[in-house]
N, C-alpha and C positions, 0 to 999 in steps of 0.2 A: 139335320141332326148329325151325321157324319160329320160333317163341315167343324162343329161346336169339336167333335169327341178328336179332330186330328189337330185342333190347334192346340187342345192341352195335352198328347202324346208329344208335341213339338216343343210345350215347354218345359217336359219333363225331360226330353233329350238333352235341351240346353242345358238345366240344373244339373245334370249328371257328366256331362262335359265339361263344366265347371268345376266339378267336383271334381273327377279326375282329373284334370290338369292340376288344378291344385294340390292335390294327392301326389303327382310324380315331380310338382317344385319341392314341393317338401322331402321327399326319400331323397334326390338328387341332393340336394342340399346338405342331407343326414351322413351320407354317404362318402360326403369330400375329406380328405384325409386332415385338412387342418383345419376344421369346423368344430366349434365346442359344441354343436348338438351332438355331434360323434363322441366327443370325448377321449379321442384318439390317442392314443403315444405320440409324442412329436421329437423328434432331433432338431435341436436349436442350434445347434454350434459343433463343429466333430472335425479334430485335429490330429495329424500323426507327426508323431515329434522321437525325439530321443528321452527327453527326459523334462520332467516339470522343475517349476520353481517355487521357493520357500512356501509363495501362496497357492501349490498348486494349480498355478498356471502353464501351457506349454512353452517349452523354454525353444527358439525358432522352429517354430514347425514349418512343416514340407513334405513333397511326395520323394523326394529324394533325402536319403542318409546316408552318413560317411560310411566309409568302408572299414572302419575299426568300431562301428556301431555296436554296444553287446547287449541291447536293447532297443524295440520299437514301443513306443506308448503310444495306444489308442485312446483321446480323454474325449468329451463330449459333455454337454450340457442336453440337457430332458427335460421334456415340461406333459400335463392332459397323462400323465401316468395314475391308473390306479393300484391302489397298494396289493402285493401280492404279481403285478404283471412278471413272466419271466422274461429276461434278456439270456441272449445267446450269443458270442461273439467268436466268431469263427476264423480261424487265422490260415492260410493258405502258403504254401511259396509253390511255385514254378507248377501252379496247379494242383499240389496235392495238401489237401488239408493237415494241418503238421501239429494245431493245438487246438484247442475248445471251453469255451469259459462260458459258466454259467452263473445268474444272478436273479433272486426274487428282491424287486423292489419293494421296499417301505413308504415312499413317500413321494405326491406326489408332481412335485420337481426336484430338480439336482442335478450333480457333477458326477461322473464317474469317469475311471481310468483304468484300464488293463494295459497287461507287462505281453509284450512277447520276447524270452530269452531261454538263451541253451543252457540245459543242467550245470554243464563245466564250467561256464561264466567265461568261456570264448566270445568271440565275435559272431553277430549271427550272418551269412554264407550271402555272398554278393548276389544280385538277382530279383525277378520279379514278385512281389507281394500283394495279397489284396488281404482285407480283415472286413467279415460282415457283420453288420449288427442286425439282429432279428427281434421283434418281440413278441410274445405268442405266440411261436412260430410263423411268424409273417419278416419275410425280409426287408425291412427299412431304410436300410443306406448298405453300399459296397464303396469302400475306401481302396483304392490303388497308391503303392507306394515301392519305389525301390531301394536297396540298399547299394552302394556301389561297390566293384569289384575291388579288391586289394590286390595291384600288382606285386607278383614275386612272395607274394599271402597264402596264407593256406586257405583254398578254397573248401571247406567241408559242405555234408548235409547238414539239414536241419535235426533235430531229435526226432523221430520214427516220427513216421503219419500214421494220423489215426486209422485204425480200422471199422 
């Protein structure tokens, strides 16, 4: 009688072994950042440029800008956004956060593009930059880019960093 009652504790282990592995392909799976069971925000495309064109495309982009640059534009394409997600885009130089953009999405895919420029409409200050985009407060992408120096140029700061 033993014999009969440990071969069906045996195939209840399997069935629940089963079941569990199956249980952690599936969360594994749920969990991958560009999986539509996630439903995740995705960055499709994300360029840093000086400036866009007629059709709001970036006009040569690159990690490097000229040294008379008086604007960086951060553009990017988005897809798996639901309406209401917020973006965050965080602009840095030489390490110290210098600007901060916020945005509640409508829709869910699309283009967007933020400015980073000085009050005075000077040049912005030769040096290294990064710009993050967050959504949800979760960090998505860090873009590194720099501006070149202008020889015999006025080297200034950025506008205050944030506190």
């Amino acid at each position: 009688m033993t014999r009969g009652v440990r071969q069906n504790h045996t195939g209840v282990f399997v069935a629940m072994g089963f079941f569990v592995a199956g249980l952690m392909v599936f969360l594994s799976m749920s969990f991958r950042a560009d999986n539509v069971i996630a439903a995740s925000f995705r960055l499709d495309d994300v360029q840093i440029c000086e400036e866009l064109d007629d059709g709001l495309r970036p006009v040569n982009p690159g990690a490097v800008l000229s040294g008379d640059a008086k604007q960086a534009c951060l553009w990017f394409e988005y897809s798996r956004a639901r309406e209401g997600d917020s973006l965050e885009i965080l602009w840095n130089f030489d390490g110290r956060a210098i600007q901060k953009d916020s945005y509640r999405l409508q829709e869910p895919e699309g283009t967007r593009a933020f400015y980073l420029l000085r009050d005075d409409g000077t040049s912005l200050p030769g040096g290294a930059y990064t710009v993050s985009i967050s959504c949800n407060g979760r960090e998505r992408r860090l873009e590194r880019f720099s501006v070149e120096a202008v020889s015999g140029g006025l080297s200034g700061e950025p506008d205050e960093a944030l506190d």
